[in-house]
C-alpha positions in Angstrom: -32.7 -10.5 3.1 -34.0 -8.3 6.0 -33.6 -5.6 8.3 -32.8 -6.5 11.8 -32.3 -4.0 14.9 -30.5 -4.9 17.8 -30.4 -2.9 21.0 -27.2 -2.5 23.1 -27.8 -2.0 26.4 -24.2 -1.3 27.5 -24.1 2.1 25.7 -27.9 2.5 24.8 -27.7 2.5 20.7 -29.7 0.4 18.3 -27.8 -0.6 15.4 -29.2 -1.9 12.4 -27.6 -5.0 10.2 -28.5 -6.5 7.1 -29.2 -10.1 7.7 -28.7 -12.7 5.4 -30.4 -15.9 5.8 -28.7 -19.3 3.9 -28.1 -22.7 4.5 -25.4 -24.2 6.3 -23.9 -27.5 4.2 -22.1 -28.7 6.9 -24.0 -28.3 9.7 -27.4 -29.5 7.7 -29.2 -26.2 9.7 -29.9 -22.2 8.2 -28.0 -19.9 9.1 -27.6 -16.4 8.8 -24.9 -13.6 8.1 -25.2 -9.6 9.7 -23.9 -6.8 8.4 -23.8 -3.6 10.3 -26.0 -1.0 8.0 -26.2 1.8 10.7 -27.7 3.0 14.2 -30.5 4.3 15.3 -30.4 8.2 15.8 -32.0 8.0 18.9 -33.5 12.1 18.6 -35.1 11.6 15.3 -35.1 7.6 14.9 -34.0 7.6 11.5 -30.8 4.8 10.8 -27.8 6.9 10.5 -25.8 4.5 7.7 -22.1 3.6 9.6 -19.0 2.3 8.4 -18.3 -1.4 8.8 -17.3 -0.8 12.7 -19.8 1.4 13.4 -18.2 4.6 12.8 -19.7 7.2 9.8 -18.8 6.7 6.5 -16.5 9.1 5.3 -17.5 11.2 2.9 -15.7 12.1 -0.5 -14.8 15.5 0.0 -12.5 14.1 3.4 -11.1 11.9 1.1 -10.0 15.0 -1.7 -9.4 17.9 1.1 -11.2 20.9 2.2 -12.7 21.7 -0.8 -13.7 18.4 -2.4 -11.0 19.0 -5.7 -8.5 16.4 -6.3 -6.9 18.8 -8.8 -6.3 21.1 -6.4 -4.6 18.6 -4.2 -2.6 17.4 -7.2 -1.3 21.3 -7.8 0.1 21.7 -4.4 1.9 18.4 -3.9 3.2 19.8 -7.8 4.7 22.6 -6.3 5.9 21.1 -3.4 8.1 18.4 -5.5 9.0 21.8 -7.6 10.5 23.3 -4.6 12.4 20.4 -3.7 13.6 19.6 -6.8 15.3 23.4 -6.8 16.3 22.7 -3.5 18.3 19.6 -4.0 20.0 21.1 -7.8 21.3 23.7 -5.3 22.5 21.5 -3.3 24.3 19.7 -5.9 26.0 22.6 -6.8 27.1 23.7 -4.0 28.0 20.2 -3.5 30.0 20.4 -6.9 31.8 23.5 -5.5 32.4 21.9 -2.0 34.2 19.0 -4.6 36.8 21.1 -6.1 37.3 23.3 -3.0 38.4 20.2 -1.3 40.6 19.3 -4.0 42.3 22.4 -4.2 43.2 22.2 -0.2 44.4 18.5 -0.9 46.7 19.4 -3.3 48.3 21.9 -1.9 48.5 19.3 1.5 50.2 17.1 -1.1 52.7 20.0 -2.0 53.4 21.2 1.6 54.2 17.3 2.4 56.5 16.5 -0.1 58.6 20.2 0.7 58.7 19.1 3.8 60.1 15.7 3.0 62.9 17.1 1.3 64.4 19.1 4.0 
């Protein structure tokens, strides 16, 4: 395993791969197999490690929000499903009401039909 740097000269960065060296069964030759490590920071020239496109590894606290705490992540979403799960038993109920307000009116439809069937 080495280090190997290789210079772009389209945009002017250095990146920095891991290379591999093995040998190839079917093609009877070595080979070898990169993997991007990082780029060269061209101010200080220290390697800057990089995702596996070249863009910066994210770091943890992205992943767990401002503050780095899953458990405070966890607490909001909490609430949030809280809120909605008083949101829709309010709805059911006034749903429920909705149900027997309706019918009320389509009974008394019924009524008002059949009166004025008979005459």
């Amino acid at each position: 395993m080495s280090i190997v740097k290789c210079y772009d000269k389209r945009t002017g960065t250095t990146y920095c791969y891991e290379s591999i060296n093995y040998w190839d069964k079917e093609k009877k030759k070595p080979a070898s197999k990169r993997t991007l490590i990082g780029k060269i920071d061209p101010a200080t020239g220290e390697m800057v490690p990089t995702g596996g496109r070249g863009r910066p590894k994210k770091k943890a606290t992205d992943a767990a929000g401002d503050d780095g705490s899953y458990k405070s992540k966890f607490e909001e979403v909490s609430r949030r499903l809280d809120k909605c799960r008083e949101e829709v038993k309010s709805l059911r109920s006034s749903n429920a009401e909705l149900k027997a307000e309706n019918d009320q009116l389509r009974q008394a439809l019924s009524r008002i039909h059949k009166l004025s069937e008979v005459t």
